[in-house]
Structures are given as structure tokens and as C-alpha cells.
C-alpha positions as CSV (number, residue, x, y, z in Angstrom):
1,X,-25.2,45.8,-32.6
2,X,-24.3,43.9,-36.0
3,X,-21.5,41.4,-36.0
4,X,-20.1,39.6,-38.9
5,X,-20.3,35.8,-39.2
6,X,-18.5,33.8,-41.4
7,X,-18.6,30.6,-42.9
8,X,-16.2,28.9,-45.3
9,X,-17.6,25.9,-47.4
10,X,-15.2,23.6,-49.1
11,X,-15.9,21.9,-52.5
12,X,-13.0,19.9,-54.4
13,X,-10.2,22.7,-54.1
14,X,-12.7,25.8,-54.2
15,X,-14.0,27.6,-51.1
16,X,-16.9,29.6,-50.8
17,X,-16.9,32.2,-48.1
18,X,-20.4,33.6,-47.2
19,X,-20.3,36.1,-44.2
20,X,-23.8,37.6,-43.0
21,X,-25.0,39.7,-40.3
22,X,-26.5,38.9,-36.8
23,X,-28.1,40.9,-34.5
24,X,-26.9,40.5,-31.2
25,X,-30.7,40.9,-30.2
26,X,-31.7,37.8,-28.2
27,X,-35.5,37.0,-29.0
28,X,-38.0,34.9,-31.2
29,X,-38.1,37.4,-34.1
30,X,-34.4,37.1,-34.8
31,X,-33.8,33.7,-33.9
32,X,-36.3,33.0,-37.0
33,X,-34.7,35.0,-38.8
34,X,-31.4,33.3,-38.3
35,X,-33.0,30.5,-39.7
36,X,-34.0,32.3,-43.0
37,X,-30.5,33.5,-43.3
38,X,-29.2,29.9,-43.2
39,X,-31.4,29.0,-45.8
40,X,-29.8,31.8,-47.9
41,X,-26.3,30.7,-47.7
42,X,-27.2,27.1,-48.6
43,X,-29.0,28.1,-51.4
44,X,-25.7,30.5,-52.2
45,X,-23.7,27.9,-52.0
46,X,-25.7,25.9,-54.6
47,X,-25.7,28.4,-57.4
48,X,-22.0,28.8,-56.3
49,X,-21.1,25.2,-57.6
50,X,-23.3,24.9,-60.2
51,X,-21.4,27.8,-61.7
52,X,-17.6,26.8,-60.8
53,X,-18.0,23.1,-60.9
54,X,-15.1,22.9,-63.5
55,X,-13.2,25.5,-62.2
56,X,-10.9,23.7,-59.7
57,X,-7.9,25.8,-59.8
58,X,-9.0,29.1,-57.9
59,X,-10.2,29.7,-54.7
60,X,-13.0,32.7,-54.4
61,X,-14.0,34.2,-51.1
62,X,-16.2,37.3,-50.9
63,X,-17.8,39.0,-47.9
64,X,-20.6,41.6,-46.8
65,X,-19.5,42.9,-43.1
66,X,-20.8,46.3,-41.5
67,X,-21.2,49.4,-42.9
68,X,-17.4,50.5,-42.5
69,X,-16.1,48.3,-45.2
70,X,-18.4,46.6,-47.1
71,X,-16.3,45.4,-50.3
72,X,-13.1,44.7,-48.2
73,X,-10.7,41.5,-49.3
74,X,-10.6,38.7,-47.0
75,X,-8.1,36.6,-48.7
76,X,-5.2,36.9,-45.6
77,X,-8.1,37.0,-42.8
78,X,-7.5,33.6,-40.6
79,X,-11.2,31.9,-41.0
80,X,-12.1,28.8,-39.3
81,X,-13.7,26.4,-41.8
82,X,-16.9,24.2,-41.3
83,X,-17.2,21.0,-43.2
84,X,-20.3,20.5,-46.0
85,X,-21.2,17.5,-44.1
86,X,-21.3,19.0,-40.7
87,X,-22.8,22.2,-42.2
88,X,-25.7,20.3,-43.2
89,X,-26.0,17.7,-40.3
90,X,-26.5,21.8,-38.3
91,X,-29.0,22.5,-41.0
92,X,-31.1,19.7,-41.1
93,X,-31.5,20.2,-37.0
94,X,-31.7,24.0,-37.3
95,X,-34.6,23.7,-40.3
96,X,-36.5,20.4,-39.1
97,X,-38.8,22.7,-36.9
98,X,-38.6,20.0,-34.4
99,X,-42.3,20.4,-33.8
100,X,-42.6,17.1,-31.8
101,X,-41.3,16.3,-28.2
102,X,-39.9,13.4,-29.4
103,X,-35.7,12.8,-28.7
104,X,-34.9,12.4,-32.5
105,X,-35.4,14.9,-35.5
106,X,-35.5,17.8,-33.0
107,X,-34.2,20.9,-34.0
108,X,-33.0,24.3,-32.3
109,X,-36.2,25.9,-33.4
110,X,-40.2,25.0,-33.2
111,X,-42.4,25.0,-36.2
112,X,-43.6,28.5,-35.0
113,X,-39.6,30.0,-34.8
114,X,-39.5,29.7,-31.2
115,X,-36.5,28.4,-29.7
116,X,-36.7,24.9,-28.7
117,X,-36.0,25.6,-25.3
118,X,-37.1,21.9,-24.3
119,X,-35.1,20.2,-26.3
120,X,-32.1,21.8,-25.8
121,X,-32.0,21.2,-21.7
122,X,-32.4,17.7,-22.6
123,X,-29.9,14.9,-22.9
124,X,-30.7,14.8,-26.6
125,X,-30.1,18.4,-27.3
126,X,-26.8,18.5,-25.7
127,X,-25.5,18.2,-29.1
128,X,-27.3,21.3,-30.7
129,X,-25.5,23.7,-27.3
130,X,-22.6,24.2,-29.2
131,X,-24.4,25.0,-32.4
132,X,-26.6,28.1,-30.2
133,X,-23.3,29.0,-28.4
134,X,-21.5,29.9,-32.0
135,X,-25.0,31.6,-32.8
136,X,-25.4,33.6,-29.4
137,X,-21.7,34.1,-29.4
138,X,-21.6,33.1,-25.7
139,X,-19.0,29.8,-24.0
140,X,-20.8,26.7,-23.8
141,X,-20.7,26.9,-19.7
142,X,-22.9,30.1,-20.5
143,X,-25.2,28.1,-22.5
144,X,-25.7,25.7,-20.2
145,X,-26.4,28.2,-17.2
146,X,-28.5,30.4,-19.4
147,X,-30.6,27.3,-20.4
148,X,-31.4,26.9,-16.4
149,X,-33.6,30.5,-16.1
150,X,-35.2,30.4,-19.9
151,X,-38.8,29.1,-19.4
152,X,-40.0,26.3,-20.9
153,X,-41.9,26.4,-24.0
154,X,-45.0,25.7,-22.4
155,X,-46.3,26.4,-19.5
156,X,-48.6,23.8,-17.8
157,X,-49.9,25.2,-14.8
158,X,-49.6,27.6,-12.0
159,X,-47.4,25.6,-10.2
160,X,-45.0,25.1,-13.1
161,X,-45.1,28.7,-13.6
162,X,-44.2,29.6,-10.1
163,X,-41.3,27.0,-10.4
164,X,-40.5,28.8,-13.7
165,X,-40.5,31.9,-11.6
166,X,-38.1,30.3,-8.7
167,X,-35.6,29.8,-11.6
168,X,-35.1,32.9,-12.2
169,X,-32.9,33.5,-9.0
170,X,-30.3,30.3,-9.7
171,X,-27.4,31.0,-7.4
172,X,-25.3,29.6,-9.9
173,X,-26.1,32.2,-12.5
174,X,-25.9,34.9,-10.1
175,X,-22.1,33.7,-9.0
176,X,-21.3,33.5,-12.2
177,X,-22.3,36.9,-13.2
178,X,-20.5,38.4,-9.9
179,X,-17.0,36.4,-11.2
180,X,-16.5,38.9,-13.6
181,X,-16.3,36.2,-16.6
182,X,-19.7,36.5,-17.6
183,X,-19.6,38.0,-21.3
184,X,-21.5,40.8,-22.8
185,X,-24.1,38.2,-24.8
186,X,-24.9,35.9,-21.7
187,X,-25.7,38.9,-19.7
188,X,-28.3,39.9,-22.3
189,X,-29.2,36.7,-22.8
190,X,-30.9,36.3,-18.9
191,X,-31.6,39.6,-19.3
192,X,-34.2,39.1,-22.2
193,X,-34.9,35.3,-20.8
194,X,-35.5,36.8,-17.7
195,X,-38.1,39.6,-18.8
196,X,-39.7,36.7,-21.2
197,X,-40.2,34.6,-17.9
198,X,-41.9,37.2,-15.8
199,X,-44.1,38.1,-18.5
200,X,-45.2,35.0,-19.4
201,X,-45.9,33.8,-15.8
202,X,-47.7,36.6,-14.8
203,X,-49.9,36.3,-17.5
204,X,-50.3,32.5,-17.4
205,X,-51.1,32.8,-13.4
206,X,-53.9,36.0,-14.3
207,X,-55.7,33.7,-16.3
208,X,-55.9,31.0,-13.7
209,X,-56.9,32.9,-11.1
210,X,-60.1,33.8,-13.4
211,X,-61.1,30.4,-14.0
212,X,-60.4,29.6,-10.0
213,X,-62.5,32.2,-9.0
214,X,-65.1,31.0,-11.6
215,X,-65.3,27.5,-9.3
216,X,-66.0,29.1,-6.2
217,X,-68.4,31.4,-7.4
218,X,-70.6,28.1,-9.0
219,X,-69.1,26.6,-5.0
220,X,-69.7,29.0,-2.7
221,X,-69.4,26.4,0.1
222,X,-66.6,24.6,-1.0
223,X,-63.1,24.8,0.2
224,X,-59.8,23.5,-0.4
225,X,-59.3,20.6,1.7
226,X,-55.6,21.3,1.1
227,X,-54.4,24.8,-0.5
228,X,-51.1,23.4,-0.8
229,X,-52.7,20.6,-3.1
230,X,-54.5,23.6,-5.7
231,X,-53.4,24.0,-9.1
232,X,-54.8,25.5,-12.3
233,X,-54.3,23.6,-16.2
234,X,-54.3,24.3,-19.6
235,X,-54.8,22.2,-22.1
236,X,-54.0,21.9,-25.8
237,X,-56.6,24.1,-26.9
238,X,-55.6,26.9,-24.0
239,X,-58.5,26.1,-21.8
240,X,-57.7,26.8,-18.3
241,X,-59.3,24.1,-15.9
242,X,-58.9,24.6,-12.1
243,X,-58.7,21.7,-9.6
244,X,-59.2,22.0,-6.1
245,X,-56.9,18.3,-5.6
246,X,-54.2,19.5,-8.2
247,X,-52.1,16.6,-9.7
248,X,-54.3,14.1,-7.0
249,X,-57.3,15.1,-9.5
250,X,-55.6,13.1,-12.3
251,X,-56.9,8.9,-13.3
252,X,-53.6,6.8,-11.9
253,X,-53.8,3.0,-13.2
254,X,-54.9,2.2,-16.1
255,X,-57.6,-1.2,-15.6
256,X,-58.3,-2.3,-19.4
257,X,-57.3,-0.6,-23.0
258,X,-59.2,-2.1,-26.2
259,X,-57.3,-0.2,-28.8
260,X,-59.6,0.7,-32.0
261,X,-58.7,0.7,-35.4
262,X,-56.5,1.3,-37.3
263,X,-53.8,1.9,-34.7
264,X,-55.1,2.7,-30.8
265,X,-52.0,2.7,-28.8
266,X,-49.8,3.2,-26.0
267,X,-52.9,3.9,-23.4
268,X,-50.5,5.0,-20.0
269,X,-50.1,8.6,-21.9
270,X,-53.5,9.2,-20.1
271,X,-52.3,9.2,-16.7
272,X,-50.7,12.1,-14.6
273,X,-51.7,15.1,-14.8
274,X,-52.0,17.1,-17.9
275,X,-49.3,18.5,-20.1
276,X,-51.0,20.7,-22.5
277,X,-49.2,21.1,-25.6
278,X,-50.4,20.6,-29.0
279,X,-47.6,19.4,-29.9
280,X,-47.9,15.5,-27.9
281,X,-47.1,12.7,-29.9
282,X,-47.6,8.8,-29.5
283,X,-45.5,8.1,-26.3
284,X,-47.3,11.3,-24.6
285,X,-50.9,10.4,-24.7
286,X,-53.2,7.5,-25.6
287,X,-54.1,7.2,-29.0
288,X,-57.4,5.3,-28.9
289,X,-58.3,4.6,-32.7
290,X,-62.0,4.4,-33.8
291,X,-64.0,2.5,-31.1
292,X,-61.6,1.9,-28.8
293,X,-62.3,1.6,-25.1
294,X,-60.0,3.2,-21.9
295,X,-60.7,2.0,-18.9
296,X,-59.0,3.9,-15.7
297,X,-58.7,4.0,-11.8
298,X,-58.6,6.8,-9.5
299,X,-56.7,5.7,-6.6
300,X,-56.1,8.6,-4.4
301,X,-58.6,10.4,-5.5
302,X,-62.5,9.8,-6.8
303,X,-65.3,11.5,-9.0
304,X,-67.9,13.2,-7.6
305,X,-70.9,15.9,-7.8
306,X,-70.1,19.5,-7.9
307,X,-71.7,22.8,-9.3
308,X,-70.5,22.9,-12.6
309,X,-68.1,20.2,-14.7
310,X,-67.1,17.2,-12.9
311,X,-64.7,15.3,-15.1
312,X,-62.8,16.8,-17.6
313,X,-60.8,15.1,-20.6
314,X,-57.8,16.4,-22.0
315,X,-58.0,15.7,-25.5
316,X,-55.0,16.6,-27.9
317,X,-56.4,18.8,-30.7
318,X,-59.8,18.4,-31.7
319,X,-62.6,17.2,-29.4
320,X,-63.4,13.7,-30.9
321,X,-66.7,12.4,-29.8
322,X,-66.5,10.0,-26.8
323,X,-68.7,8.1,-24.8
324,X,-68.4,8.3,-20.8
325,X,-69.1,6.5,-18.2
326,X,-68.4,6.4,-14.4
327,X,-68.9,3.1,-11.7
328,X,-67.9,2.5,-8.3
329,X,-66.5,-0.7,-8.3
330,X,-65.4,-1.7,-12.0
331,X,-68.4,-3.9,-13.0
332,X,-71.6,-1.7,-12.6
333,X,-71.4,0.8,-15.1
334,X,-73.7,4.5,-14.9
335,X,-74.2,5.9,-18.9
336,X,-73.3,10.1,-17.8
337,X,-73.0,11.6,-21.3
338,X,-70.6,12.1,-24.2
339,X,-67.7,14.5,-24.9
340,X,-67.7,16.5,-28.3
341,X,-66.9,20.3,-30.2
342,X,-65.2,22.8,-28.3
343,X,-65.3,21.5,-24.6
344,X,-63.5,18.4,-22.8
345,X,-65.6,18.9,-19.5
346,X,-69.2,16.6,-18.6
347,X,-71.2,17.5,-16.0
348,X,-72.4,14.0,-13.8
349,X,-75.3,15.9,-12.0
350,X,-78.3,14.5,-13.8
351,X,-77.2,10.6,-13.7
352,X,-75.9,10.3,-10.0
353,X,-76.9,10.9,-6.3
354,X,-75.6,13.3,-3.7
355,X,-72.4,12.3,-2.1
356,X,-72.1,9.4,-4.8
357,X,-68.4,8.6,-5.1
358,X,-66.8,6.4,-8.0
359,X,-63.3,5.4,-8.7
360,X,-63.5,4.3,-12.3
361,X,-64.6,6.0,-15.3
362,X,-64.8,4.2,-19.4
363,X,-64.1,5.8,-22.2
364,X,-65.3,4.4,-26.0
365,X,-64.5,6.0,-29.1
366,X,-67.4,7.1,-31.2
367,X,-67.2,5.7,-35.2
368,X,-66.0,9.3,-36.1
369,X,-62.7,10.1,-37.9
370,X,-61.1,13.6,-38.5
371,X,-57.7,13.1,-39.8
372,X,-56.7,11.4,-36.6
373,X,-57.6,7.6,-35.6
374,X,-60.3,7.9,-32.6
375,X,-59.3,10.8,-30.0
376,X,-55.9,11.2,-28.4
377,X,-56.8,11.9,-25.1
378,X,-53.7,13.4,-22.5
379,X,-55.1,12.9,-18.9
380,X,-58.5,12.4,-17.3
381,X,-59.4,14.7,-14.2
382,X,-61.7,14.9,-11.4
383,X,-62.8,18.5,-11.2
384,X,-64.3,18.6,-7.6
385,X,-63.1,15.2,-6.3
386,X,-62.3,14.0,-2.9
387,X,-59.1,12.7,-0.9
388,X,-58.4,8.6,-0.7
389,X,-56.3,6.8,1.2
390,X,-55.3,3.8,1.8
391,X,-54.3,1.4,4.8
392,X,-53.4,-1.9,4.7
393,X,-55.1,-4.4,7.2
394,X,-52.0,-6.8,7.3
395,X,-50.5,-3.5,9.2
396,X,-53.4,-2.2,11.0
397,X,-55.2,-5.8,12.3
398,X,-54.2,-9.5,12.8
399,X,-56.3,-12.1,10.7
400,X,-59.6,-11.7,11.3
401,X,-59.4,-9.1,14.3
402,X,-61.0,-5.3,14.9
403,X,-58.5,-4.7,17.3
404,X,-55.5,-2.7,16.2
405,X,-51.9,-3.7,16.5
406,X,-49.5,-1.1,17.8
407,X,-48.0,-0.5,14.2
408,X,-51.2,-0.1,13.6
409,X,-51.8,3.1,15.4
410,X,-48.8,4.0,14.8
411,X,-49.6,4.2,11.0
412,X,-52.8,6.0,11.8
413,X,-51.0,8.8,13.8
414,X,-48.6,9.2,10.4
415,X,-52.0,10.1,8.5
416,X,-53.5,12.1,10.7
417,X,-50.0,13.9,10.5
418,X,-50.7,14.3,7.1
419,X,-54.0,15.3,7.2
420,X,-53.2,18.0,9.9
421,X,-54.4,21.0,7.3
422,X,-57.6,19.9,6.1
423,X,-59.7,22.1,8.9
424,X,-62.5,20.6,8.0
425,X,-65.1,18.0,5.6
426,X,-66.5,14.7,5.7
427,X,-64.5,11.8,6.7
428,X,-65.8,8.6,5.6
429,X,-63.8,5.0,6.7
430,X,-64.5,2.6,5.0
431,X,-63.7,-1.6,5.7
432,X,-63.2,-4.2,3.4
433,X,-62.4,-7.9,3.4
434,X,-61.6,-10.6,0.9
435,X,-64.1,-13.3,-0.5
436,X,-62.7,-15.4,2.5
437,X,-65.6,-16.6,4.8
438,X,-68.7,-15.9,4.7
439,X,-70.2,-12.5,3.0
440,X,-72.4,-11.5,6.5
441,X,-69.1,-12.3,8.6
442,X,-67.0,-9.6,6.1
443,X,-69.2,-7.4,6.6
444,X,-69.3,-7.1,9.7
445,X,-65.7,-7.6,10.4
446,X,-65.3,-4.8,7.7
447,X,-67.6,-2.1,9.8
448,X,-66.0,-3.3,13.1
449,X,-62.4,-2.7,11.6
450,X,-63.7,0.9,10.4
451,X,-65.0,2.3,13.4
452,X,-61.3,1.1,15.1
453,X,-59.6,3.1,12.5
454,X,-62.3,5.7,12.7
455,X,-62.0,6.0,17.0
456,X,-57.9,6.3,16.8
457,X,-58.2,8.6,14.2
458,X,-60.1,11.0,15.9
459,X,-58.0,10.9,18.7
460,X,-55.0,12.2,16.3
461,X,-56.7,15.1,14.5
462,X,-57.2,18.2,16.9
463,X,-58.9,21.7,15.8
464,X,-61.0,20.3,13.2
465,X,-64.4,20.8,11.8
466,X,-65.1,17.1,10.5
467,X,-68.1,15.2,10.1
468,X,-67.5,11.2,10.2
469,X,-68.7,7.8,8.7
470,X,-68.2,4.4,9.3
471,X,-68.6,2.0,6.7
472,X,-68.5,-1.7,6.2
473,X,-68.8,-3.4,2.9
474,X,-66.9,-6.6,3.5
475,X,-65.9,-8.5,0.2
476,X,-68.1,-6.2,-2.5
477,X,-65.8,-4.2,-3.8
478,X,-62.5,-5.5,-4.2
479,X,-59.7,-3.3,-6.2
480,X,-58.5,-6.6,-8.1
481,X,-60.1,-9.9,-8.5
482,X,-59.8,-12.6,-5.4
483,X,-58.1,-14.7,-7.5
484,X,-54.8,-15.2,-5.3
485,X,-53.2,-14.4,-2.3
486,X,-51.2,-11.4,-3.3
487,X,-54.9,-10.3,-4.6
488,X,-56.9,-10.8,-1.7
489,X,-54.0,-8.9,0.5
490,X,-54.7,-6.2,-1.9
491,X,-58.4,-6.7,-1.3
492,X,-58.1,-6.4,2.5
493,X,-58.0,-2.4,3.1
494,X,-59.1,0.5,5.0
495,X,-59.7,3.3,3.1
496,X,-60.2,7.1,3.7
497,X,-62.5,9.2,2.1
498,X,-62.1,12.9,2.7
499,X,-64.9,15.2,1.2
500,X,-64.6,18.9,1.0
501,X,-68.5,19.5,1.3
């Protein structure tokens, strides 16, 4: 179906009136389109004043509508009119591509003519609803609702897609449409969003199950310590990436940034997990500039050995060259490789022991430069990976005891709730102290304290398959430097490794 729209433009005493036709089709092809035809009628209305600049005392309408009457006068038709200035403020939103994720500049459309679905749920795009409500010809409450089952423009992972998917069944779209008020447009507007969704989706979740049955085929013995934890990634370039820990595979703290040249910045964009779009800017990832140097901590999670890639960098655009390295404790430093051309993903195997865990990983800059200053790097995963937590001492011990303290247990019967669907692995506890005392009197406090933790815990976890460590390594590696109290209290832990293999 075509329908007339028309717009008036006021110069001086003159108006132009340009009418064009829409489509009432609801997709990407005509939304660009739409854009085009905008174009047209600015560029009309150009040539218009050019040519009737010093004609002031006439006003001249003219209009194309459907096929029925194509030449018919408009003169007595009631016509709301749009102010130049607000015309253009539409049209410098509408043609800006709004190619970035960034709040301001955004427009209604994506470089590629894709609707900017993103930024117009956003608080920022609220303003540009009542621009695609005259467009789609629907009520602004329609917008709004419609906005709440149209996927994203990106889809991240499996999980987001299957959120996506959830969407699709909003009760208060579905209320809506059973009122009776919904209008023709908004019902084949979720109609088409709807189809786009499910399509999308499904393809997005064939792909990842591909690349996740890739990993178990290179780990035939591995399993998921937690299903529920699973989730599969794509990154800027459309590589899929699986990870067994999900968003627990992802670097969480960032320890040191040494920003290169000529402008490394804003180094927290590398943490969480990744978001996979092209189209990240400054505030989304960490800009490192030539030579500079990213240090990060894995907190609840660590880096380990598995068949295939064990870390994996998501880089924004092209692969820069950079230098990796992995340690266990932030000062002792193991040289695993580089990252460069088409791949984000190192494999550790050749430069580390079986069962090796570490919790930090460096990343420099090579002196390369492609356009961009030094690689702009999204998040840093562990591929295989392994469960961590943490317990603090103040709660499970008094100063200087093994014994544990009622809240103590009490604490450790919450984990082993948590841990209740990891069937089986290798449990590792772990004791540390801080430099208080002597090192040999840490130690041995810190090994005591873990076979404690280790005894109650195993009284908690029923119908498992686990095998189990006890550890003690006292004072030698602290998270943060013994340098105060609110440090050393830091320092003073009981951590839990889980291993899948």
C-alpha cells in the first residue's frame, strides 16, 4: 500500500509543498529508501528558492499522490506545516548514519540503512520516537511497545539471542493488540520485527552450536562445570568463540594501564565480556596507542591449558600485533606468544605445565600502526578456564586460628549451595596469609586453614565426582601489596579453585 506524505516548507511568505510516497512496507530496504527520499525534497526545496527568491507575493504548492489523481490542486487541503529549522534538525539525525554507539550525533538509521534500533530504545533516542512514529504512521505508545520486541542491532551471544527471543512474547504488546486499539501499521510492524527476530536468532544460535561442538570434539573429556554458566561470542570480525565459563571467562580488574602514543586511553573498555560490534568507540574499549601496556586480573575465573586456544582477545577491527604474557601472581611474568592477522586466539600449551593456573595476563603494543593508534582491544577471555572463589578469613577464622567460627561454616554451606550443579572436577583450596609473622608460620597456618575449609566443605557437597587439594602458600601471593591494613585484610583469603578436567 502507497500513502501520501506531505510536507510544507516555509520561506519568507512562500511555501513549498513537496508530497512523496511511502510504502507502508516495514523493512531495511525501505527504511533506506526513506532516507534517499528525504534527500530529494531538501535538495527540491533548494532549487525551489533559488528560483523564487524575489518572488514573495505568491504562495506555490504542488503534489504527486497515488495513481487516482496525480495532478490534483491542493490549495484548500488542511496541511500541517513543519518548520525549516526543525526540518533540518530531523534531517541532520535521519542522514548522520549514526554509525557510532555514542549518545550524541546518532541518527534513526546506521551507516549500512539499518534502523538504529539501539539508539532509539535509549534515553537519548527518545527524541527521534516521534520522528519514526510520523514515518511508520503508528501513535507514539506503539512506538514505544514495538521498540520492546525489535532485536537489537547486534547480537552478542547465544544468551542475548535467546533473551531476544523471550521478547518476542511481551505481555504488554500482546494486551495491547487484544484491546482492539492497536492500528493496522503497528500490527505489521511486530509482525515483520517479529519474523526479523526469529530469523536472526536462529541463525546466530546455528552458528554457535558449530563452534561449541568444535571444543568438545578438540575436549573430549571436558565438561561444563556449570551448563547454566555456557555461552557462545562474536566478535567484531564475526568469529564465533565458545566459553565453557560464559561472562565468568571475561578479565575483571584492571591492575596497571601504560597508555602508548599518541593517545592510549580509557583501559576499563577491556573488561566484561565481549560486545562485538564494529562499530565500538573510545568509551567501549581500550585504546592502547603504539606500545602501550594492559595489565588485567581474573578474579573469579583463571587461565589455563586446554586442547586448542586458551585466551582469546577481542580486538576491534584489525588484529594489531600484540605481545602476551600470562603470571600467577603479578610479578613473575611467562613470554606465551603474540597475537596478529586474522585471529584473536593464543594457544598457552608450549610455555606452561599441566594444571598451571594464572590469574593475570600483559598485554604490549607492538610499534605497528594501521590507521588506528596501537590495537583497540574489547575484552580478554579465558577459553577453558576454571571457577574462583573467594572467602574471607576475617569471616571464616579468628586471628591466627584454623578453627572455624560458626559464620564461618555458615558461609561455607552458602557455597556449597552454589556449587550444588557442578557434578564433578578438581577442587583445589587454597590458604593465604599476610606478610604478618614469620613466612614458615603463614604457611603453615595457611595449609591448616585450607584443609578446615576443605573438611566442611565436603560435608556440604553430596552426589559428586570431585577430586580435592589442599594448599598452603602463606604470604606469596597476595592480590594487592601489604602495604596497609585494608590491604593485608584483602591479602588474608581462602580461595576455591574449581577445574573441569
Amino acid at each position: 500500500m502507497l500513502v501520501r506524505h506531505n510536507m510544507v516548507f516555509q520561506i519568507g511568505t512562500t511555501d513549498l509543498v513537496i508530497s512523496i510516497m511511502i510504502s507502508q512496507k516495514r523493512n531495511t530496504t525501505e527504511m533506506t529508501n526513506m532516507k534517499k527520499l528525504f534527500t530529494i525534497c531538501i535538495f527540491l526545496l533548494l532549487v525551489f528558492y533559488s528560483c523564487k527568491k524575489d518572488k514573495t507575493e505568491n504562495g506555490i504548492a504542488s503534489e504527486v499522490t497515488s495513481e487516482e489523481s496525480i495532478d490534483k490542486h491542493i490549495e484548500d487541503e488542511e496541511i500541517p506545516q513543519i518548520d525549516v529549522s526543525e526540518l533540518m534538525n530531523v534531517m541532520g539525525g535521519l542522514m548522520s548514519g549514526g554509525a557510532t554507539k555514542d549518545s550524541t550525533g546518532q541518527g534513526m538509521f546506521l551507516s549500512n540503512g539499518q534502523l538504529n534500533v539501539d539508539f532509539l530504545k535509549s534515553d537519548a533516542g527518545k527524541p527521534m520516537r516521534k520522528t519514526f512514529a510520523q514515518i511508520a504512521e503508528v501513535t507514539l505508545e506503539e512506538v514505544d511497545l514495538s521498540l520492546t520486541i525489535m532485536p537489537d542491532n547486534d547480537i552478542v551471544s547465544v544468551k542475548h539471542a535467546q533473551a531476544i527471543e523471550e521478547d518476542l512474547n511481551n505481555p504488554k504488546v500482546e494486551a495491547y493488540v487484544k484491546s482492539g486499539k492497536a492500528s493496522s501499521n503497528f500490527l505489521e510492524l511486530i509482525t515483520d520485527a517479529r519474523a526479523e527476530a526469529k530469523k536472526r536468532t536462529a541463525n546466530f544460535k546455528k552458528l554457535a552450536q558449530i563452534e561449541k561442538e568444535k571444543f568438545y570434539k578438540e575436549n573430549p573429556t571436558w565438561f561444563a562445570l556449570d551448563e547454566s554458566k555456557e555461552d557462545t561470542y562474536i566478535d567484531s570480525r564475526n568469529k564465533m568463540i565458545y566459553l565453557p565459563l560464559g561472562d565468568a571467562s571475561f578479565a575483571d580488574a584492571v591492575v596497571e594501564f601504560i597508555p602508548g602514543k599518541p593517545e592510549g586511553k580509557t583501559p576499563e573498555g577491556a573488561l566484561g565480556p565481549a560486545q562485538g560490534s564494529i562499530l565500538l568507540i573510545d568509551k567501549d574499549c581500550v585504546v592502547m596507542g603504539i606500545k602501550g601496556v594492559l595489565t588485567l586480573f581474573f578474579e573469579d575465573n583463571v587461565i589455563t591449558n586446554v586442547n586448542g586456544p586458551d585466551i582469546y582477545v577481542f580486538e576491534v577491527g584489525q588484529i594489531e600485533p600484540t605481545h602476551i604474557e600470562i603470571s600467577k601472581n603479578g610479578a613473575d611474568w611467562i613470554d606465551v606468544g603474540k597475537i596478529e592477522g586474522g585471529t584473536g586466539s593464543l594457544d598457552i600449551h608450549d610455555s606452561v605445565k599441566a594444571g598451571d593456573t594464572f590469574n593475570y595476563i600483559r598485554l604490549t603494543d607492538l610499534d605497528t600502526y594501521s590507521g588506528m593508534p596501537g590495537a583497540d582491544i574489547d575484552a580478554v577471555a579465558a577459553i577453558g578456564g576454571a571457577l574462583r572463589m573467594n572467602l574471607d578469613s576475617a569471616v571464616l577464622f579468628e586471628t591466627g586460628k584454623y578453627k572455624l567460627k560458626d559464620e564461618g561454616i555458615k558461609a561455607i554451606q552458602e557455597l556449597a549451595v552454589k556449587m550444588k550443579d557442578i557434578k564433578k572436577g578438581t577442587i583445589t583450596v587454597e590458604g593465604h596469609t599476610d606478610d604478618v609473622g614469620s613466612e614458615a608460620t603463614n604457611k603453615s597456618l595457611s595449609l591448616a586453614r585450607a584443609k578446615s575449609v576443605s573438611a566442611e566443605l565436603k560435608k556440604s557437597i553430596t552426589n559428586t565426582v570431585f577430586k580435592w587439594k589442599e594448599m598452603g602458600f602463606g604470604e606469596s601471593k597476595p592480590l594487592v601489596e601489604n602495604n596497609s591494613e585494608e590491604n593485608r585484610a584483602k591479602n588474608r583469603r581462602v580461595e576455591i579453585l574449581i577445574l573441569p578436567n
